[in-house]
N, C-alpha and C positions, 0 to 999 in steps of 0.2 A: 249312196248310189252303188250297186252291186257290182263286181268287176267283171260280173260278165254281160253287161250292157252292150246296146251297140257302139255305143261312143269310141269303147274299150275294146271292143274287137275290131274294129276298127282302123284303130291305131297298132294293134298290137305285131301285126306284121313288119310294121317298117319300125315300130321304135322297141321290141321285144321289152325283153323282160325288166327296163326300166319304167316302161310306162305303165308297164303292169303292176309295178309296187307302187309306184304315185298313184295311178286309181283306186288302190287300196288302199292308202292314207286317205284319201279323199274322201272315199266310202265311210272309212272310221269317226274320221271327225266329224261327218254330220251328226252320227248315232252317239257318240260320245258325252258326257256333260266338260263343264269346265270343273279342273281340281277346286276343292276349296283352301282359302286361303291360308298358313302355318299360324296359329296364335303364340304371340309372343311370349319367349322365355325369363321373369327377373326375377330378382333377387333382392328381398325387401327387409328394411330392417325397422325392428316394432318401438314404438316411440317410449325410452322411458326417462326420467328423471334422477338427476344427480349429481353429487357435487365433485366442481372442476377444480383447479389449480390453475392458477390463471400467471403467468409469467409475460415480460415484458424485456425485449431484445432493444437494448443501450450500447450506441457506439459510444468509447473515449479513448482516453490514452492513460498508459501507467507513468508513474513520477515514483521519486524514492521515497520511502515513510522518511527518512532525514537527508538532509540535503547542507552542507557545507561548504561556503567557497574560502577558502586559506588567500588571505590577505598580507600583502606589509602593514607593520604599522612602524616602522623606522624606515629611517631614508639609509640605504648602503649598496656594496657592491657586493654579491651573493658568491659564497666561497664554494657552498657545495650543493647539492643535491643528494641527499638519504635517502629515498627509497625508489624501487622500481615503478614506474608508470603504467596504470592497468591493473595492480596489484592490490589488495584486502591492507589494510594499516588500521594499527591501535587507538585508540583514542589516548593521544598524549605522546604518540609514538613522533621523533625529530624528521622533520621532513627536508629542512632548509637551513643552513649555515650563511644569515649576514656578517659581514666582516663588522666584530665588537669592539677594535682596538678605541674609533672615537668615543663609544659610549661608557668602556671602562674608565678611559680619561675622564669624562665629563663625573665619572661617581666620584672618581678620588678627589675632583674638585670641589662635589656638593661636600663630601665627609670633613675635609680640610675646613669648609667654613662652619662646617656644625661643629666643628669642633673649637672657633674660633669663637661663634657664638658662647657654645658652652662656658669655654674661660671668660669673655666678659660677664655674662651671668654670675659665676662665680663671684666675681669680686666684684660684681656691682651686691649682690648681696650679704658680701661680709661688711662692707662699708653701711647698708642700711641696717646690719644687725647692731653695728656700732655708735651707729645717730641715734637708736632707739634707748642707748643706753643716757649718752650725753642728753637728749632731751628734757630730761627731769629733771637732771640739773643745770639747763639751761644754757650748756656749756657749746651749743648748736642753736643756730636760730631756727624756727619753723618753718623760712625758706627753705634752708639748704637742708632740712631733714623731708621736706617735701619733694626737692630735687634729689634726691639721694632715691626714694619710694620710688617717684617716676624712671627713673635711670635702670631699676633694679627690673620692674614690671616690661621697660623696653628690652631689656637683653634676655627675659625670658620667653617674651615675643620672636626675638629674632632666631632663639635657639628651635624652634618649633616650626619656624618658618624654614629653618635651614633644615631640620629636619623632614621636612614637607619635598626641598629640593631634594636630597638623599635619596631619599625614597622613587622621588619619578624618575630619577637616574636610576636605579637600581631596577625599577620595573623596566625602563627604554632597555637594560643593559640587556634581560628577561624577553623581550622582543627579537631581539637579535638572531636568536634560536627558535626559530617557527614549529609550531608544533601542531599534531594533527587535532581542532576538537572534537573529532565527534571518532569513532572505529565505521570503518564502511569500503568501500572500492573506490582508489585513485583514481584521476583523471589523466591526460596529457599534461604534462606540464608546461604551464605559459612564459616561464622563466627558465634561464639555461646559466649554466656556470659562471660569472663573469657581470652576467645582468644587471643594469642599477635599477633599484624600485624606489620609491617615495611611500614615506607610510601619512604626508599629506591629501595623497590624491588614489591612496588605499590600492596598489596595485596587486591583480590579481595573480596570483602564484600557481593554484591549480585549485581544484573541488574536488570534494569527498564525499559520497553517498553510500547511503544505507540501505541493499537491497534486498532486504530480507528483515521483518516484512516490507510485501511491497503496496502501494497505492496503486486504484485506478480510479480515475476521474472521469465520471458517464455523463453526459447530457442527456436531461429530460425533458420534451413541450412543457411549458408550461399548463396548454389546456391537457396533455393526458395529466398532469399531475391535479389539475382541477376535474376531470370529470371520476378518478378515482378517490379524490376526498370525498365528492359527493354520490358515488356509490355507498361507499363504506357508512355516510351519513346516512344514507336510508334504508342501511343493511341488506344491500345487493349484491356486499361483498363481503368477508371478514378479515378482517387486517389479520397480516401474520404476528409472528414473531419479533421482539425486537430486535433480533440479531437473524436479521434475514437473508437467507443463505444466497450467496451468487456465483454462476457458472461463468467461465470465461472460454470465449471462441479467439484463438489463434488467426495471428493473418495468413497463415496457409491452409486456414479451416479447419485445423485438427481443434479439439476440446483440452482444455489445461487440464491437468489430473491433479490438481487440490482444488477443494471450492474457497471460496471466499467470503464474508461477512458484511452486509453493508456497516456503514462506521456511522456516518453523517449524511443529513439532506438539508441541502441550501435553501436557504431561508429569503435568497435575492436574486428576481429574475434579471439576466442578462438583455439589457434592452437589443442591443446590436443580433441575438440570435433568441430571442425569448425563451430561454430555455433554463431550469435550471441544474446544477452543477450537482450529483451525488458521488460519493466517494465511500469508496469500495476497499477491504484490507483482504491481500491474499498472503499465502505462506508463500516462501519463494528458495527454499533449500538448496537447489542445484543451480540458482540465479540464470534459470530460462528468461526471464521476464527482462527485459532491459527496461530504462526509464525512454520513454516518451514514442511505446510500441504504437501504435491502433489497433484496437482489441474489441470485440464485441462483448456483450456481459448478458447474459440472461437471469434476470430480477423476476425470486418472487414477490407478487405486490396481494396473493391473500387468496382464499378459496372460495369459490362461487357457487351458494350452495343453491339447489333446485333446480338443476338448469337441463335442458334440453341439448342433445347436439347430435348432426348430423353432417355426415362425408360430404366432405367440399365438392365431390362429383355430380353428389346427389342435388344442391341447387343450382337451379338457370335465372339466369336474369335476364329482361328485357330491355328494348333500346334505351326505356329509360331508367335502366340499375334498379329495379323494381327485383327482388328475389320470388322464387316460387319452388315447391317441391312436387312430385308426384306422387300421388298415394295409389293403393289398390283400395278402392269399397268394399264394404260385405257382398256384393254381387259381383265379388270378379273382374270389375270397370276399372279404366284407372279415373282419376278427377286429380285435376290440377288445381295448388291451394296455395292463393300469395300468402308470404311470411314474411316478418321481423328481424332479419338477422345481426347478432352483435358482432364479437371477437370472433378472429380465424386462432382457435388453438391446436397445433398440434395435428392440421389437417381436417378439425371437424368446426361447422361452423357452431357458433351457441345460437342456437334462435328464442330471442327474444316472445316469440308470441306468434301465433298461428297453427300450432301444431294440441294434440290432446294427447294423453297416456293413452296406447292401445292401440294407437293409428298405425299403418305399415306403409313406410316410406320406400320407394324403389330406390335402390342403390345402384343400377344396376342393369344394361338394356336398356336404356332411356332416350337413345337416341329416336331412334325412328317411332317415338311412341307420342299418340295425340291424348288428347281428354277423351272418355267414353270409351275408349277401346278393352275388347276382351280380352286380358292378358292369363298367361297360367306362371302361379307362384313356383320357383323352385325349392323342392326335395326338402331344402337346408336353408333356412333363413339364416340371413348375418346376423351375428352379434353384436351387440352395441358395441361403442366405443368404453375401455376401463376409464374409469374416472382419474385425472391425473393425479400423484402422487408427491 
């Protein structure tokens, strides 16, 4: 409608020059079309194939590679304490002073009768050397040269037996003097100067540990350790290395800066947590690691070769967990295409199946986008994801 209509002059005296530019909007938008709509901008990344490095995040706890608890094994009243508490000690190094007065007593007593033995010995065998003589000529009866043998064979008996006593005195005497077996880092000490312990009922004196290297102990499902056997079985994976290298996460989240080696895999699942037990040897130099942290570990379990993978952005799932990707066609559309998807590594998913070499995946603006729609590719297509190393 033209603004100089009657409608418009009209009006134009009492409402000036505002009505005058709304009748000229008015005017406009009849003659005008509607804009057409912006075609969307993404960013697509072209499907190719490759092989992954596939790792497996293991919570446990670290313990010591050696582990020692120092025991009594005499009964006494404990004179001293040798070393600091918390402190690195030798292996073999004195840790504990029991009072030895009883146990040297009880030696001098085994030695006094081994030596009591011995002298009977003694002359029970000059006397059987002597019957051996008188026998031939009859000058002994075959009794008493047979009691004479038997007499002689028992105090050699008793001397051996005494000898036997000597000796475990001599080791009890050896007890008294606690010593460390293994070299590693003190404990608290569970005894104090004065202390009685019993080496009946084995009381505990303190532990020694070896923290360097050190152990950690990961739990594994048992079905991920089954569904990786049977990967590897139909060559969907390829087992690493035997000496498979592992990362450790800190419980403050930082990464430990040595890796570590798996050692062993448990061979017996835990029914109480189905899980089984693997263990892990790291280097431990500066003893960051305490025994019984909670640590995470990142396991590699092998590389996966052929495989497909796309930005965890880039797939949608439906109500029922059903995955899907968006593609661009040769004509510019997008299409929307169900997929397969396996492992979250790394941020990219692996898909399983659904996808071909060539195909271009939106990474990218995907929100507000249907199937069929005309989209325009940008500039600079993404890169794949590198294959992990």
């Amino acid at each position: 409608m033209p603004f100089h209509t009657p409608e418009c002059r009209k009006g134009l005296p009492a409402a000036g020059s505002a009505l005058l530019f709304a009748c000229l909007l008015a005017a406009c938008g009849k003659d005008a079309p509607p804009p057409a709509p912006a075609v969307p901008v993404v960013t697509v990344l072209p499907v190719q194939r490759s092989a992954v490095r596939l790792d497996v995040e293991l919570p446990g706890r670290t313990a010591p590679s050696l582990l020692a608890e120092v025991r009594a094994r005499v009964d006494g009243i404990v004179q001293e304490r040798r070393f600091d508490e918390g402190t690195d000690v030798r292996a073999g190094q004195v840790l504990y002073q029991i009072d030895p007065a009883p146990y040297r007593t009880a030696l001098a007593s085994a030695e006094a009768q081994l030596k009591r033995a011995q002298a009977t010995l003694a002359s029970s065998a000059a006397q059987l050397k002597r019957y051996k003589v008188l026998i031939v000529s009859n000058a002994v009866s075959k009794q008493d040269f047979d009691d004479a043998e038997a007499a002689q064979l028992q105090a050699a008996a008793d001397v051996a037996a005494a000898e036997a006593a000597a000796a475990n005195a001599r080791i009890n005497l050896g007890y008294t003097t606690v010593t460390a077996p293994i070299g590693g880092r003190s404990s608290i000490s569970q005894v104090t100067k004065g202390a009685y312990v019993q080496g009946g009922s084995a009381t505990l004196m303190t532990t020694v540990q070896q923290l360097d290297p050190m152990f950690v102990d990961l739990q594994q499902s048992s079905v991920e350790g089954l569904a990786l056997r049977r990967d590897i079985a139909a060559g969907r994976l390829t087992a690493g290395d035997k000496q498979t290298q592992v990362r450790l996460l800190l419980e403050d989240g930082s990464t430990y800066a040595h890796a570590g080696s798996l050692e062993v895999s448990g061979v017996t699942v835990d029914p109480s947590t189905g899980s089984v037990t693997l263990r892990a040897r790291f280097p431990n130099p500066d003893h960051l690691l305490l025994p019984g942290m909670f640590v995470r570990a990142s396991v590699n379990q092998g590389m996966r070769p052929n495989v497909v993978q796309v930005p965890a952005p880039a797939v949608t799932r439906n109500a029922k967990g059903d995955a899907s990707v968006m593609l661009v066609g040769e004509n510019g559309r997008t299409v929307l295409r169900p997929v397969r998807t396996g492992a979250l590594v790394n941020g990219q998913w692996l898909v399983e199946d659904g996808l071909k070499a060539g195909e271009r995946v939106i990474v990218s603006g995907i929100q507000k986008l249907k199937p069929d729609m005309a989209v325009k590719v940008a500039a600079k297509a993404a890169e794949p994801a590198p294959a992990a190393r």
